[in-house]
C-alpha positions in Angstrom: 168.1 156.4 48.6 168.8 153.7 51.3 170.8 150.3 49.7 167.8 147.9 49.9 170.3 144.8 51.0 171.4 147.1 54.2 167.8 147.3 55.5 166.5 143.8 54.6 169.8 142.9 56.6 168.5 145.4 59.6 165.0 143.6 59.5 166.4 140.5 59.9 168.6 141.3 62.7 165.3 142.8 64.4 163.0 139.5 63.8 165.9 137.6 65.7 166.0 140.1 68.8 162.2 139.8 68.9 162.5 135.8 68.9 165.0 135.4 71.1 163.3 137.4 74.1 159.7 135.7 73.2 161.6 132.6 74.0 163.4 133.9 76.7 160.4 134.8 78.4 158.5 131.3 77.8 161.0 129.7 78.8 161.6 131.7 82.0 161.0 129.8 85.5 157.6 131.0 87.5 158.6 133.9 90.4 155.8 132.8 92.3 157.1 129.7 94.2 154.7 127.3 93.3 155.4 123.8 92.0 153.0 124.1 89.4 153.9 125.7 86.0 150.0 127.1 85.2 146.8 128.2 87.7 145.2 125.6 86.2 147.3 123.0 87.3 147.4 124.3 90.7 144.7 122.3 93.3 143.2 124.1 96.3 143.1 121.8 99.4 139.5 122.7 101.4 140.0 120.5 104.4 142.5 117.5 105.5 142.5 115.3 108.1 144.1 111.8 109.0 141.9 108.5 108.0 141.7 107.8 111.5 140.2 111.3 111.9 137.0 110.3 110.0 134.3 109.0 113.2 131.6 109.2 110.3 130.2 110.1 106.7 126.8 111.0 105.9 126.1 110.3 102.6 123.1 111.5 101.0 122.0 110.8 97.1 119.0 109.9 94.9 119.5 106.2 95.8 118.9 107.0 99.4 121.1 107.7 102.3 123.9 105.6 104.0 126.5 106.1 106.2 130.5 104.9 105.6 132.3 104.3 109.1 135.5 102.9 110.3 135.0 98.7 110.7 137.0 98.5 113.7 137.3 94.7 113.6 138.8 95.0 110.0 141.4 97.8 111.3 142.4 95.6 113.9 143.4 92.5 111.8 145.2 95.0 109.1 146.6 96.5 111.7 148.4 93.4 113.3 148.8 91.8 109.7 151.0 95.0 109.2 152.7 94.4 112.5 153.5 90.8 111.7 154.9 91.7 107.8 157.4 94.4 110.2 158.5 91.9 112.4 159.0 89.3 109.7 160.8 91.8 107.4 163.3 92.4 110.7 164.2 89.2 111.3 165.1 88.5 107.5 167.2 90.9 107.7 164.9 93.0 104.9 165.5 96.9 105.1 162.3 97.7 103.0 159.7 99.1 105.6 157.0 97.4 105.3 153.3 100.0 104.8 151.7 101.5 107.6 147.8 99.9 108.3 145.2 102.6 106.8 141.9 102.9 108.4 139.4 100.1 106.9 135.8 101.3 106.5 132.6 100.2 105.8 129.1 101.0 105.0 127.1 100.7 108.2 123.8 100.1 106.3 125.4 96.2 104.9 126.4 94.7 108.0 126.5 91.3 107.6 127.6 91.9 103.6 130.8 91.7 101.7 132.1 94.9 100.9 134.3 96.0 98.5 136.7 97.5 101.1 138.6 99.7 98.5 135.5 100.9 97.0 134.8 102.1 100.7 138.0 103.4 101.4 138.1 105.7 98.2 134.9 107.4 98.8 135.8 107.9 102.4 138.9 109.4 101.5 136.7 112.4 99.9 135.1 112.7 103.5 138.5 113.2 105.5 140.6 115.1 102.6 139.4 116.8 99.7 141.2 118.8 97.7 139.7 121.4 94.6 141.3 121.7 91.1 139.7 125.3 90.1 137.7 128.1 92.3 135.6 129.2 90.4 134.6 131.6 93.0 130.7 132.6 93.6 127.5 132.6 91.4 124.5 134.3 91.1 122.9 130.9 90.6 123.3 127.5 92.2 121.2 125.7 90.1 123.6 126.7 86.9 125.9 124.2 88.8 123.5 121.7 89.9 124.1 122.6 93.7 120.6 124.2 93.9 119.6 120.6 94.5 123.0 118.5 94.8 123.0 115.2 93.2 124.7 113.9 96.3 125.8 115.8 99.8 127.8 114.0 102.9 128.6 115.3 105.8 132.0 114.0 107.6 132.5 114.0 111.5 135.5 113.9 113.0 137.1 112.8 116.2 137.7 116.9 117.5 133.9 117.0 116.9 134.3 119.3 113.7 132.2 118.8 110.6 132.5 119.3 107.1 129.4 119.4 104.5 129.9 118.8 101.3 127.3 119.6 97.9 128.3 117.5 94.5 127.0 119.1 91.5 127.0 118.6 87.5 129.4 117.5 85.6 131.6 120.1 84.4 131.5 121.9 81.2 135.4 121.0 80.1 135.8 117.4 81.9 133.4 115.1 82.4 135.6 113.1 85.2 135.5 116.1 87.0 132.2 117.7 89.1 130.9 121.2 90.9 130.8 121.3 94.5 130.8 123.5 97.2 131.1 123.4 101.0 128.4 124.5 103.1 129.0 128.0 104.8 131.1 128.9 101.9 129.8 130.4 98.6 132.7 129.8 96.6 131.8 127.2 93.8 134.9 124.7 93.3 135.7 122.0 90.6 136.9 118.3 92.0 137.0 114.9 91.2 134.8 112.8 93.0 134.6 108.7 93.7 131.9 107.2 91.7 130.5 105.9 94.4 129.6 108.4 96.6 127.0 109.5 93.6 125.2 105.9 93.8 123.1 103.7 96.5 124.8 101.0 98.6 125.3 98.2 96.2 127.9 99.8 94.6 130.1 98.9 97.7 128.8 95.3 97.8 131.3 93.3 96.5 130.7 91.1 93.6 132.3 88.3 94.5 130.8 85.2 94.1 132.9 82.2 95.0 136.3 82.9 96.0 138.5 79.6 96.9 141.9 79.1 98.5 143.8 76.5 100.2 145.9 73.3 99.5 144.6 71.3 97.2 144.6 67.2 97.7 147.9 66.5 95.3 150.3 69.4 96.4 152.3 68.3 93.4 150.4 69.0 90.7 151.9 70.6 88.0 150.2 73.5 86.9 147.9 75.8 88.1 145.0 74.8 86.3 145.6 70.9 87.7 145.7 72.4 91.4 142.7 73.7 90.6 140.8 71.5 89.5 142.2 68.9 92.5 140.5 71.5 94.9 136.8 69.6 94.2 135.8 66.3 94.3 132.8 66.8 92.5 130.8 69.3 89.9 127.4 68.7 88.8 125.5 71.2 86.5 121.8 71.4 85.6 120.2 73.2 82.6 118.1 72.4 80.0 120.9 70.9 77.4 120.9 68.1 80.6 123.2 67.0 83.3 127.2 67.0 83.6 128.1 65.2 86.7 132.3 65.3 86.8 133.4 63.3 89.7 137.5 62.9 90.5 138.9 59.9 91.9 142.7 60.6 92.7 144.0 62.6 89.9 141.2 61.1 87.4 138.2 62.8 86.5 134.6 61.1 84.6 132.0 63.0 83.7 128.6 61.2 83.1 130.1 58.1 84.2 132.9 58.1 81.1 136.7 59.3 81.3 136.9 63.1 81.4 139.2 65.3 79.4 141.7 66.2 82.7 142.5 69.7 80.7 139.0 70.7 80.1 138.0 69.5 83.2 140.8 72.0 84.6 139.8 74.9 82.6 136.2 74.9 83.5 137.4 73.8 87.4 139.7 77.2 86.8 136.8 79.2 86.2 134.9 78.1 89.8 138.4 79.1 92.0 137.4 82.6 91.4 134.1 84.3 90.1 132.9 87.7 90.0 129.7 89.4 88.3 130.0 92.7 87.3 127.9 95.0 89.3 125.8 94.0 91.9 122.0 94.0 90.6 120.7 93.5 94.5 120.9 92.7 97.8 118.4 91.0 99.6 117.0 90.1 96.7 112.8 90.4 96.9 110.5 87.3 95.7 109.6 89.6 92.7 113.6 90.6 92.0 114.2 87.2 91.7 111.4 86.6 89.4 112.5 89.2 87.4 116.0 88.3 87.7 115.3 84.8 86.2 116.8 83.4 89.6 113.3 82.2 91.2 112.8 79.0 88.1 117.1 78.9 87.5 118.2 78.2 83.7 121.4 76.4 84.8 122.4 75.3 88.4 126.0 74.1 89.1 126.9 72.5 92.6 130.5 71.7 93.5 131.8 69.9 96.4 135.2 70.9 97.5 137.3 71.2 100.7 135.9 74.6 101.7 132.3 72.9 101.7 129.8 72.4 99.2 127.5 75.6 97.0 125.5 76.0 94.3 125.5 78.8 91.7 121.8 80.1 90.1 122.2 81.3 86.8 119.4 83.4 85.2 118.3 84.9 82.5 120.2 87.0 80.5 120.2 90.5 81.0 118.0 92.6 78.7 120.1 94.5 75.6 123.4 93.3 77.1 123.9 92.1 73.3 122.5 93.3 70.3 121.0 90.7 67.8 121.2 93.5 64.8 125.1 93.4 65.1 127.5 90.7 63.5 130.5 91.7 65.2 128.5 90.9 68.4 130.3 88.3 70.7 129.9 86.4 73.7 131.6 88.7 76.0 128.6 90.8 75.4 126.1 88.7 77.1 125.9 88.9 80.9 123.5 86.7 83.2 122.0 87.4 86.4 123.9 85.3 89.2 123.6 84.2 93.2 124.7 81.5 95.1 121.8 79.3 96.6 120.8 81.0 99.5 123.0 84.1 99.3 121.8 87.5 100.0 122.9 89.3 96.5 122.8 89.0 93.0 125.3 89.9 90.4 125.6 90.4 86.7 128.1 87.9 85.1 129.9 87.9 82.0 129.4 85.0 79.9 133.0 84.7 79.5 133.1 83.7 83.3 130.6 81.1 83.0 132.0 78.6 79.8 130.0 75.4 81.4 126.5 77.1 80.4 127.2 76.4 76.7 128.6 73.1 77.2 127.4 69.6 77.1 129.1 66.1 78.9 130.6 64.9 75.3 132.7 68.3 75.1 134.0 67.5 78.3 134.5 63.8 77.4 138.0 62.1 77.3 137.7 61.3 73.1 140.6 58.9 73.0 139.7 55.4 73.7 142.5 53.8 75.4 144.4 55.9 78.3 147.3 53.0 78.9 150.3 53.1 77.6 151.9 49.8 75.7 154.0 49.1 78.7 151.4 49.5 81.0 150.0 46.4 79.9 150.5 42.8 80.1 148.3 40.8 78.7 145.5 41.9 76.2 142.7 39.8 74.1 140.5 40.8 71.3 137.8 38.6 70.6 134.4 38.3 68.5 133.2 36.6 65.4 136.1 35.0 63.7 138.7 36.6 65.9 140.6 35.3 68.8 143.6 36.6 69.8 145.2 36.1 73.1 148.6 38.7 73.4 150.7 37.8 76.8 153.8 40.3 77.6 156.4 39.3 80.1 158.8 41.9 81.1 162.7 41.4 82.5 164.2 43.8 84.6 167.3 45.1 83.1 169.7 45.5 85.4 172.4 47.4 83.6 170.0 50.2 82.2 167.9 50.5 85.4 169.0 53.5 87.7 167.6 54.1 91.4 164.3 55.6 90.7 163.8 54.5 87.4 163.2 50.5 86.5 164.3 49.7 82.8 162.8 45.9 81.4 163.5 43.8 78.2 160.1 42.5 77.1 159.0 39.7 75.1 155.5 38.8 73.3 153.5 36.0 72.4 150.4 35.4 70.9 148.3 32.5 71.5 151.3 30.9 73.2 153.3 31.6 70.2 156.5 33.7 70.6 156.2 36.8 68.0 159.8 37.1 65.6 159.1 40.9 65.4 158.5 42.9 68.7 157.8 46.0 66.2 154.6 44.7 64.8 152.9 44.8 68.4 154.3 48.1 68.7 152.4 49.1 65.3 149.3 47.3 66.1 149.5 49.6 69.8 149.6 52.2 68.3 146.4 51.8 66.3 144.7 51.0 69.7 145.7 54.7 70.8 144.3 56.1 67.7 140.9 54.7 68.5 138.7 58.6 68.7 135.2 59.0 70.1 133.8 60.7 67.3 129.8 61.6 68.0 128.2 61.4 71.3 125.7 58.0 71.5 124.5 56.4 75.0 122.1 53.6 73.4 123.4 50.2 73.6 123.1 48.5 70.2 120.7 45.0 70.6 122.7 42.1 70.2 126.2 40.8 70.8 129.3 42.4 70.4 131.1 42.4 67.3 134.3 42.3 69.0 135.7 42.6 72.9 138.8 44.1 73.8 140.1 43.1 77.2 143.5 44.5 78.7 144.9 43.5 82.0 148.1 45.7 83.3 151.6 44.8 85.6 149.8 46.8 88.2 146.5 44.3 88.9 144.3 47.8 89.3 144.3 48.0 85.4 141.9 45.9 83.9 139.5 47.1 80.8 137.3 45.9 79.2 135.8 47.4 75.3 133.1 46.1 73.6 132.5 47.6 70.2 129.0 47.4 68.1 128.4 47.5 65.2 125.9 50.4 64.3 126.2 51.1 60.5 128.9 50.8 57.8 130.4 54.1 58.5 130.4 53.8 63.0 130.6 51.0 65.9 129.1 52.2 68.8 131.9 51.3 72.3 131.0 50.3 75.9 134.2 51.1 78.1 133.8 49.1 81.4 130.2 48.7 80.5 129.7 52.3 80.1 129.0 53.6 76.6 131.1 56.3 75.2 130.1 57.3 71.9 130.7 56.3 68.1 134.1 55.3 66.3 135.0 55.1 62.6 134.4 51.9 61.2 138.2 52.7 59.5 139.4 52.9 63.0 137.9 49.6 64.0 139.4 47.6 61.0 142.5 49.0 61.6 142.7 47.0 64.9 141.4 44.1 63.5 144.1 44.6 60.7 146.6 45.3 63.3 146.1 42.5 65.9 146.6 40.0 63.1 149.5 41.4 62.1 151.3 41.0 65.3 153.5 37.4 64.3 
């Protein structure tokens, strides 16, 4: 009888042998001499040529038929920008090569339409080399592929005078990014990934660009982004049916309706108009009935803008139909899109709410909500006055020499009131203070009937400053203000008798 330990022992031995050459094997390099570790990693190339090979390509689809061609004019200017980035490169002393110029193509059917030049340089790039992932070899039936009746064919002439047809199928079974073709003359059935838009009309190489601005703007110091922006208009006006917003800048200030603007919002929503895009592109050459149906014939909102590159005005729409559901909570407004052209363009895009912020807004949010802009040193001489209150505050200032530097002046300054030096330059301070926190609370435009229950006046060092509030009196709770004799909005009765409080503090 055999020991039972010695031939557990043996087994063992044998399952380690077996393991070690499984691994062995798996882990053994390929013989064949191809770069690829598995034949389904491996591509098949069908035909390649140079970009600048490609004289043509036919493309053929249920949208129609178009044809992609070089745009010689475009080459040329890529071409010598390419030239110009070499020679710059050189003389810096750069060793970085700088890219060859490809080929830039277009579609010949948009002449006279922007083009989304890398959309058309992607699908042309199927037309001069195409390359398969599988061969799947021939079929007894075509239309088991969808290449009975392609979904889209082109054809691709080249410069030798050779051409090259090519049938796009189905989707495939295993990968949906992936499609059936085969070339014509050839019954081999191959698997390749195709651009999208070779299976789609023409306006899916328009490109959706809207408004696209660039240049210096009037204050080349501004000091942020946003501010540049914003100092590339001069004016923005929008229509809808909330009303009007007209912003207008003056320098580096900005009113909107007439009152002081709030510079940051006024830069967000300027922000927005340096650079907008829909989408997709709904249609080009837009019909009298497209329009209609596109909301764009009877506009919901119209903005206008007047900057250095000219002045245009955006159409806004209607919104598109289902692009949010009203059964869903969790629904936001990045899921609502509008139709979109500019007044007298030739297409019309689909824009993301997102991009368009001013169709939800109104004048107030854009409003500058704190009263008073100057600053206490600004100003030097200031009056309140009304029903038993007359206060007349003069500031002189002193240069002080031994604090002063070369750019920046230092002063010593000394209050009065109603003639009357003050023992406590603090108490002014406070009583400034409660001037700055003077809010605009609600939005109001109607000027109360009678007098004033107060005026503020405020004159500054620099003789363009000069303000004058007048404050109403509309309930218990609000006083309705008039800045320069334009009305702003409603305050907190609080707020007010705090600067009456204030001012007659100041001793």
């Amino acid at each position: 009888m055999k020991n039972p330990k010695r031939t557990l022992i043996i087994l063992l031995v044998c399952v380690a042998g077996l393991t070690a050459v499984l691994l062995g094997l798996h882990f053994a390099p390929s013989s064949g001499g191809s770069s690829s570790s598995g034949s389904s990693l491996q591509t098949t190339v069908l035909y390649s040529h140079k970009d600048s090979d490609l004289v043509s390509m036919t493309v053929t689809n249920a949208a129609g038929t178009y044809t992609i061609e070089p745009d010689k004019a475009a080459t040329a200017k890529a071409v010598s920008a390419a030239a110009a980035s070499k020679t710059s490169s050189a003389a810096s002393g750069s060793t970085s090569s700088a890219a060859a110029a490809k080929t830039v193509f277009k579609v010949r059917e948009l002449n006279g339409i922007e083009i989304d030049t890398a959309t058309a340089g992607t699908a042309a790039q199927e037309g001069y080399n195409l390359s398969a992932l599988k061969n799947i070899g021939a079929a007894a039936s075509l239309s088991d592929y969808g290449l009975q009746k392609p979904a889209t064919q082109f054809t691709s002439t080249f410069t030798d005078g050779s051409k090259v047809t090519v049938l796009i199928g189905n989707v495939t079974a295993l990968d949906a990014s992936s499609r059936y073709i085969k070339m014509s003359g050839s019954d081999n059935i191959y698997t390749a990934t195709v651009a999208d838009a070779l299976l789609k009309g023409t306006n899916a190489y328009v490109s959706p660009r809207l408004i696209s601005l660039s240049g210096t703007a009037d204050n080349t110091s501004a000091s942020s982004s946003s501010t540049a922006a914003a100092n590339m208009f001069t004016k923005i006006d929008v229509k809808d049916a909330a009303g009007t917003i007209a912003l207008a800048r003056s320098g580096q200030a900005w009113t909107v309706n007439g009152r002081a603007a709030d510079s940051e919002k006024v830069s967000t929503l300027a922000g927005t108009l340096t650079s907008l895009s829909g989408t997709s592109v709904e249609a080009v050459h837009p019909t009298e009935q497209q329009l209609k149906t596109f909301g764009l014939a009877s506009p919901a909102a119209e903005l206008t803008y007047t900057a250095k590159s000219g002045t245009a005005t955006l159409l806004v729409g209607s919104q598109k139909t289902g692009s949010v559901s009203s059964q869903s909570e969790s629904s936001s407004s990045s899921d609502v899109s509008y139709y979109a052209m500019l007044k007298g363009g030739n297409k019309v895009c689909l824009v993301e709410s997102t991009a368009l912020p001013w169709l939800t807004e109104k004048a107030f949010d854009l409003q500058q909500l704190s009263l008073i802009a100057n600053t206490q040193t600004d100003i030097s001489n200031l009056m309140l006055q009304g029903n038993g209150i007359n206060y007349n505050i003069s500031v002189s200032r002193t240069k002080n020499e031994s604090s002063s530097t070369e750019d920046v002046a230092a002063y010593t300054y000394s209050t009065a009131v109603n003639g009357k030096k003050i023992s406590n330059e603090s108490n002014y301070a406070q009583f400034f203070t409660k001037l700055l926190n003077l809010k605009i609370l609600e939005d109001s435009s109607e000027t109360p009937a009678g007098e004033p229950a107060a005026t503020l006046t405020m004159t500054g060092y620099d003789t363009k400053i000069r303000h004058v509030y007048q404050f109403y009196k509309v309930s218990d709770r609000r006083y309705f203000v008039k800045a320069d004799g334009i009305g702003c909005g409603l305050i907190s009765s609080t707020a007010y008798d705090d600067m009456v409080t204030g001012i007659k503090a100041v001793k």
